[in-house]
N, C-alpha and C positions, 0 to 999 in steps of 0.2 A: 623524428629520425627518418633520413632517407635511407633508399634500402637502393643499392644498384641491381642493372635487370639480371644481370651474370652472378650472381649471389647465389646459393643454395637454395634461400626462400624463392629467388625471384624464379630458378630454373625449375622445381617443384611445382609451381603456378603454371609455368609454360607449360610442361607437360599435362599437369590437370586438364587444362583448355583444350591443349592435344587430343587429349582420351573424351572428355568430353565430347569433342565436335565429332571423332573419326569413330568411335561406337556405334551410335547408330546409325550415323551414313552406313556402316561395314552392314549392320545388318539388316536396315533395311533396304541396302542395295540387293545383298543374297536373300531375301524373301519375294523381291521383286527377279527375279532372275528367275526361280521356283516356278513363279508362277508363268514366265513368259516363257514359251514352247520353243519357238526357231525366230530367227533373225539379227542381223548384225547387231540390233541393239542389245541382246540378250548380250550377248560376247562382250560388249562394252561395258556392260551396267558390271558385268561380273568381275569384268578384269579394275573398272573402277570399284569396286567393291573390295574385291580381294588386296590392291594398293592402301587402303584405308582402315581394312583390318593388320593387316604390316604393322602400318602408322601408329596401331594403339600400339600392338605389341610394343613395337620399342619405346613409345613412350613407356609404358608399364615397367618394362626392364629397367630402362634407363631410372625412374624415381626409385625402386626398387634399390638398383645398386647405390643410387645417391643418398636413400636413406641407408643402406648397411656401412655404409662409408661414413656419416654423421655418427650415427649412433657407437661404433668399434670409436671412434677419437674421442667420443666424450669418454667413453667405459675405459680406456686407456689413460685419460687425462683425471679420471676419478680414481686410479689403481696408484698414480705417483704422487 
């Protein structure tokens, strides 16, 4: 059974991969930030960093709401 990519499982997965990649890029861009004192690269590593910590966020949100949204239609479809 195929499964399309715009599917619930299949957007669940995207986001997984999401959170996966963008975690620890996020932190250890801001560990590398910490430690480097002054220069442009600091500013870069951090503002790249801080973009990536965003990036889990919403993916986090986003599976969060896509599971509360599964879960109420099944609990609704088991109530009728």
């Amino acid at each position: 059974m195929t499964k399309s990519l715009l599917s619930r499982d299949g957007a669940s997965s995207i986001f997984l991969a999401v959170m996966t990649v963008c975690l620890p890029l996020a932190v250890v861009g801001q560990l590398v930030d910490i430690f480097l004192h002054r220069g442009t690269v600091r500013y870069d590593l951090g503002t790249a960093s801080d973009v990536f910590g965003w990036l889990f966020t919403a993916a986090f949100v986003l599976t969060m709401l896509l599971t509360i949204f599964v879960e109420e239609r099944t609990a609704r479809a088991k109530a009728r």
